[in-house]
VODREN-711651 format. One line per field, with one value per residue (C-alpha): residue in one letter; x, y, z. Coordinates in Angstrom, 1 decimal, decimal comma. Example, Ala and Ser with C-alpha at 12.3 -4.5 7.8 and 13.67 -1.06 7.14 Angstrom:
2
type = (A; S) .
px = (12,3; 13,7) .
py = (-4,5; -1,1) .
pz = (7,8; 7,1) .
//
This chain:
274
type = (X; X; X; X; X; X; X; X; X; X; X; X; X; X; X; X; X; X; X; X; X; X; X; X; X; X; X; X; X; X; X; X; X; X; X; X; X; X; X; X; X; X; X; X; X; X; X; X; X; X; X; X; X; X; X; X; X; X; X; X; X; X; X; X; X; X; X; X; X; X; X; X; X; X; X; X; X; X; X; X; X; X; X; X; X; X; X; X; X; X; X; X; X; X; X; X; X; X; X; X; X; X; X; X; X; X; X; X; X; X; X; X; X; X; X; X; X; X; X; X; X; X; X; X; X; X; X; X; X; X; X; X; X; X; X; X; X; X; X; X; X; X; X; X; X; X; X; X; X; X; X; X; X; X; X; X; X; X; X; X; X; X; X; X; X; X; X; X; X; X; X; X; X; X; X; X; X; X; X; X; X; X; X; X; X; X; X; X; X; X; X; X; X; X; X; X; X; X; X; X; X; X; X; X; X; X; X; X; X; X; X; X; X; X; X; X; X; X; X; X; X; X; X; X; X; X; X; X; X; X; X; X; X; X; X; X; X; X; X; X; X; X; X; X; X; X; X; X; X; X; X; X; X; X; X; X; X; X; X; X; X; X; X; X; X; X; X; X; X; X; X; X; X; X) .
px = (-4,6; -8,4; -9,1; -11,5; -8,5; -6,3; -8,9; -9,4; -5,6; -5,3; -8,6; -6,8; -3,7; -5,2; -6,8; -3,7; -2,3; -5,6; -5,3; -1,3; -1,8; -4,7; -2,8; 0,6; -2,2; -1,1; 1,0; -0,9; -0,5; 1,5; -1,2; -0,7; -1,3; -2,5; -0,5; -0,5; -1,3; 1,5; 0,8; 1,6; 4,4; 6,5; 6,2; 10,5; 11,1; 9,4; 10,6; 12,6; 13,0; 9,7; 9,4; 7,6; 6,2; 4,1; 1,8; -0,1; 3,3; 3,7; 2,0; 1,2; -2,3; -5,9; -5,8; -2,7; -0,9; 0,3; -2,1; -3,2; -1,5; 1,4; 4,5; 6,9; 6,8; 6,2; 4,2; 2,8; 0,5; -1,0; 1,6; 0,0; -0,4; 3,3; 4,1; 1,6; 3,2; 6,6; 5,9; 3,9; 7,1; 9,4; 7,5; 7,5; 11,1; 11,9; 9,8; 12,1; 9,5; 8,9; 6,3; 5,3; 3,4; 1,4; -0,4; -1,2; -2,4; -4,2; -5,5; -9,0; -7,9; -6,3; -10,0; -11,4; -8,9; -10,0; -14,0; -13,1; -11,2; -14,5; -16,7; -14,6; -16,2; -14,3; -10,9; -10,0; -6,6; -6,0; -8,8; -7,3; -5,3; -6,6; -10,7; -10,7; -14,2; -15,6; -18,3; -16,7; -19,8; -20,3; -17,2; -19,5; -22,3; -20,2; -17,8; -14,9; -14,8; -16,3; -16,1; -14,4; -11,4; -11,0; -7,0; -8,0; -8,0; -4,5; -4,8; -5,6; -3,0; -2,8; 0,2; 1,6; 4,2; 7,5; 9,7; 13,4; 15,9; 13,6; 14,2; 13,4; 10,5; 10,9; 9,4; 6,4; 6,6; 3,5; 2,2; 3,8; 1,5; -1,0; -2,1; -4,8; -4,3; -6,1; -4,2; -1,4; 1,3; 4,1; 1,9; 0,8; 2,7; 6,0; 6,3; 8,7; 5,1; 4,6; 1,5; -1,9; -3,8; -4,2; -1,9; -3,1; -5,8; -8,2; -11,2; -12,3; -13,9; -11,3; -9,4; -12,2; -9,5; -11,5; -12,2; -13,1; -11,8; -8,4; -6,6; -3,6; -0,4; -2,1; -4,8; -2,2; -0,2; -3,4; -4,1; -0,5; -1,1; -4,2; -3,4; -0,2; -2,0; -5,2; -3,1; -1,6; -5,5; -5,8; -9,1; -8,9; -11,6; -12,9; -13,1; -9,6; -6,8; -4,4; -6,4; -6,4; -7,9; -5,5; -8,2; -9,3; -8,5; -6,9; -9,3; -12,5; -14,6; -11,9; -10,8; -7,3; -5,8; -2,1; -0,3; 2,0; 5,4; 8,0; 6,8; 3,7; 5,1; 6,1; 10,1; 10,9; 8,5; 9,9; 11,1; 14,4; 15,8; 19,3) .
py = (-47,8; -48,9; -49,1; -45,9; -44,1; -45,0; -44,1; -40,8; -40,1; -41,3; -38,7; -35,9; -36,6; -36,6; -33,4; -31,8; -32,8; -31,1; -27,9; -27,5; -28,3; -25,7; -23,3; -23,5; -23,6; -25,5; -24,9; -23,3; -25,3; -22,7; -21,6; -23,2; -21,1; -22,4; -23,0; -22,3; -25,1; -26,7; -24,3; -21,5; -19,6; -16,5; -14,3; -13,9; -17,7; -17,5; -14,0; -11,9; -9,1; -8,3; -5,1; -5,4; -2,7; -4,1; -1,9; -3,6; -4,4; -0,4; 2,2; 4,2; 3,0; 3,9; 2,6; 4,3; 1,2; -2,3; -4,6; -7,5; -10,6; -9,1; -10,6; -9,8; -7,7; -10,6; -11,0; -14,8; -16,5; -19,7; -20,5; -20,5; -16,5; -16,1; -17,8; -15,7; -12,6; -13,7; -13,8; -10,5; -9,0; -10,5; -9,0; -5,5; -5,5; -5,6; -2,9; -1,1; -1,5; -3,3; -4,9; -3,7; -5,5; -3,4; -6,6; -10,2; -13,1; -11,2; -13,8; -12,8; -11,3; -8,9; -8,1; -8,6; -5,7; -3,2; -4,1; -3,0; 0,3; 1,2; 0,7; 3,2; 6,1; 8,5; 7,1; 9,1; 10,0; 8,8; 10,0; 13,3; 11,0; 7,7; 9,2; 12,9; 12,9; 9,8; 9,5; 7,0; 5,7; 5,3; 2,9; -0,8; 0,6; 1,8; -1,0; 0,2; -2,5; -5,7; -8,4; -10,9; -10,4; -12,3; -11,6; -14,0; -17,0; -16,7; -15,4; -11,7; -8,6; -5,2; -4,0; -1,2; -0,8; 1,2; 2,5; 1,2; 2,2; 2,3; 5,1; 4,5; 5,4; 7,8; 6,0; 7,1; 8,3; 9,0; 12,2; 13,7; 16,0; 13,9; 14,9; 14,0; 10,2; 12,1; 15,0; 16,0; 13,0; 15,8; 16,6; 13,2; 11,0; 9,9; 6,8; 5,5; 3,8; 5,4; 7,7; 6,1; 9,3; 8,2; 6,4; 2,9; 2,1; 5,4; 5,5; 7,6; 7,0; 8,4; 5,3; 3,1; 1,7; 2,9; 6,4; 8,9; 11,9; 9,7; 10,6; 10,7; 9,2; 8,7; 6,3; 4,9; 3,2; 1,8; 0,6; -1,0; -2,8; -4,5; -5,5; -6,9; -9,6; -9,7; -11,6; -13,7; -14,6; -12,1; -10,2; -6,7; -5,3; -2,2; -0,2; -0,3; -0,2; -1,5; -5,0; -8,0; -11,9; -14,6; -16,7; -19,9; -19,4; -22,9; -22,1; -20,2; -20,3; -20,5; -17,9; -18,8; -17,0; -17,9; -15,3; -13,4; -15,1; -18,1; -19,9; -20,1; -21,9; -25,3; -25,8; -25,4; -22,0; -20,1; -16,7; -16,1; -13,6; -12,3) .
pz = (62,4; 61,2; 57,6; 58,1; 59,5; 56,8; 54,1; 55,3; 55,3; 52,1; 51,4; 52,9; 50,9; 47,7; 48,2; 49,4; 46,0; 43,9; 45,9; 45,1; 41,4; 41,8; 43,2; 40,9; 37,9; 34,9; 31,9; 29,1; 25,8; 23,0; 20,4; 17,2; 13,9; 10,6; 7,8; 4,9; 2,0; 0,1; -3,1; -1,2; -2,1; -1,4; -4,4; -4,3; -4,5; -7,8; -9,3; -6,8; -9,3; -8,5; -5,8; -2,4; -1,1; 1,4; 3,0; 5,8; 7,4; 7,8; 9,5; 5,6; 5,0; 5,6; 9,2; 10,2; 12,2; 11,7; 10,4; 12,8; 10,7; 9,0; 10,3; 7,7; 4,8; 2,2; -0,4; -0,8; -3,2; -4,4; -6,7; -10,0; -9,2; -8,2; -11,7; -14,2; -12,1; -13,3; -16,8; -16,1; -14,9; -17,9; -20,7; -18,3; -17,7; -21,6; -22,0; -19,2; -16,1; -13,2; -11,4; -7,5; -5,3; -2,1; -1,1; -1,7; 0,5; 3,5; 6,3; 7,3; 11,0; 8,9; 7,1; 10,7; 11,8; 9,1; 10,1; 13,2; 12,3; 10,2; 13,1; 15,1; 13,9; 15,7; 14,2; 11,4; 12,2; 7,9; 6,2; 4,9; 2,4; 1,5; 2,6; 2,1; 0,3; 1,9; 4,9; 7,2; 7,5; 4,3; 4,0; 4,0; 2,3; -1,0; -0,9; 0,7; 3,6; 3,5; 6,3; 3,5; 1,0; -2,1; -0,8; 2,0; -1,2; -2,2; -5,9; -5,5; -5,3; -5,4; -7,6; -10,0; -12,2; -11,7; -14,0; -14,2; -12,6; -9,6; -7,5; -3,9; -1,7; 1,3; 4,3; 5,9; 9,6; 11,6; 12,0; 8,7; 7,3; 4,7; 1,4; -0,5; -2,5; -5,7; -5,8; -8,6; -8,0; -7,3; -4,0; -3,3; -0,7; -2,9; -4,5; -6,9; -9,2; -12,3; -12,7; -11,9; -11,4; -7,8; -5,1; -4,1; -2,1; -2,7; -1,6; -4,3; -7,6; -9,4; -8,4; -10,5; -13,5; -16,5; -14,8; -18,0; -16,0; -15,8; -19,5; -21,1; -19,5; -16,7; -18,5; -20,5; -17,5; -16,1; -19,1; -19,4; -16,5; -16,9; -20,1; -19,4; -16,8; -18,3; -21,1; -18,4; -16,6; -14,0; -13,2; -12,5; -10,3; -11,9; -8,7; -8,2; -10,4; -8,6; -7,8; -9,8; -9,5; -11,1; -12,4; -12,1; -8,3; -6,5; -3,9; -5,1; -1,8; 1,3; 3,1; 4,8; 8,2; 8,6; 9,5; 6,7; 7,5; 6,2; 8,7; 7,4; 4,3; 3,5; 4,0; 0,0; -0,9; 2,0; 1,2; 0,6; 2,6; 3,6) .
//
């Protein structure tokens, strides 16, 4: 056999090979999520008496589904958050209440997820409780949605108070009939939080947490609330009641996207459940 012979066998050969390997593909490399940083914490590890609630992981809230991110229903936090939250909940529970949390860390697909929803004009399919007086198109222009989330930093969550014993919260099914997040709380969707004069996450102005029009009991548990962790550092936003900023933030100008899970944490601040 001549050298040129042999070459081009060994030609042939080698693109035999690259056509196979073509052909079977190769293995796709498993996606690897962020983590979380080591200050990160699950809100239970640090006070479990503290309720969940955690809306995103459920179909109840203004976009009607699951949101993009939410794993598990956990609430987690930068851990200097979680800890001002538990001495927030010891001086409630002497007083005979309890702390709620709706949200807490959100990663920013999660924010992405609700841009998206608001750009959908034609979705709607929530508005008669959480929007009933609000323009969907009006939902970026008066604050409602924004493409960032202080949640997206760690030190921000939405919460309310319940009274003790806490009575428990009839799950939300879709396609239930949907009332109003301002109306009286007898007709509103149930939940076991004490009075706020609206249901979390309102788009309303009535939700705004020094609201004249809010007054008497009502007024008096907001005020309770922010209070109670405005002594302990935390922010409230006055558009929304239920929203407070445990300041100074660990992370003032980063916006994190690990998903909502244990896994996300660090061995040690994993959540503890059973």
């Amino acid at each position: 056999m001549t050298r040129a012979s042999t070459a081009l066998r060994r030609l042939v050969t080698t693109l035999a090979a690259l056509l196979a390997v073509t052909a079977t593909g190769t293995p796709a490399q498993a996606k690897t999520e962020p983590e979380a940083p080591a200050d990160f914490v699950a809100l239970n590890r640090v006070d479990p008496t503290i309720i969940q609630e955690m809306r995103y992981f459920t179909p109840h809230n203004f976009v009607g589904e699951r949101i993009d991110g939410y794993r598990q229903p956990l609430c987690i936090l930068t851990r200097p958050a979680a800890e001002a939250l538990h001495r927030a909940q010891l001086t409630l529970l002497r007083k005979g209440y309890s702390l709620k949390v709706y949200d807490c860390y959100r990663p920013q697909r999660a924010v992405d997820h609700f841009v998206r929803w608001a750009e959908d004009l034609d979705d709607q399919a929530m508005k008669a409780e959480f929007y009933p007086d609000v323009d969907k198109t009006r939902l970026f222009a008066d604050g409602y949605i924004a493409e960032k989330s202080g949640h997206s930093r760690g030190s921000t969550t939405d919460l309310t108070i319940v009274k003790l014993p806490a009575r428990p919260t009839r799950p939300y099914h879709p396609g239930q009939p949907l009332q109003p997040c301002f109306a009286p709380q007898k007709e509103r969707f149930p939940d076991n939080s004490v009075d706020m004069g609206t249901g979390f996450d309102c788009f309303d102005t009535l939700a705004h947490t020094e609201d004249p029009r809010i007054e008497g009991e009502q007024r008096a548990n907001r005020l309770l609330l922010k209070r109670t962790l405005e002594d302990l550092g935390f922010v409230n936003l006055a558009e929304e009641w239920w929203h407070y900023t445990y300041k100074p933030e660990p992370y003032p100008d980063t916006y994190f996207d690990f998903p909502v899970s244990q896994r996300s944490l660090a061995g040690d601040d994993r959540a503890a459940f059973h």
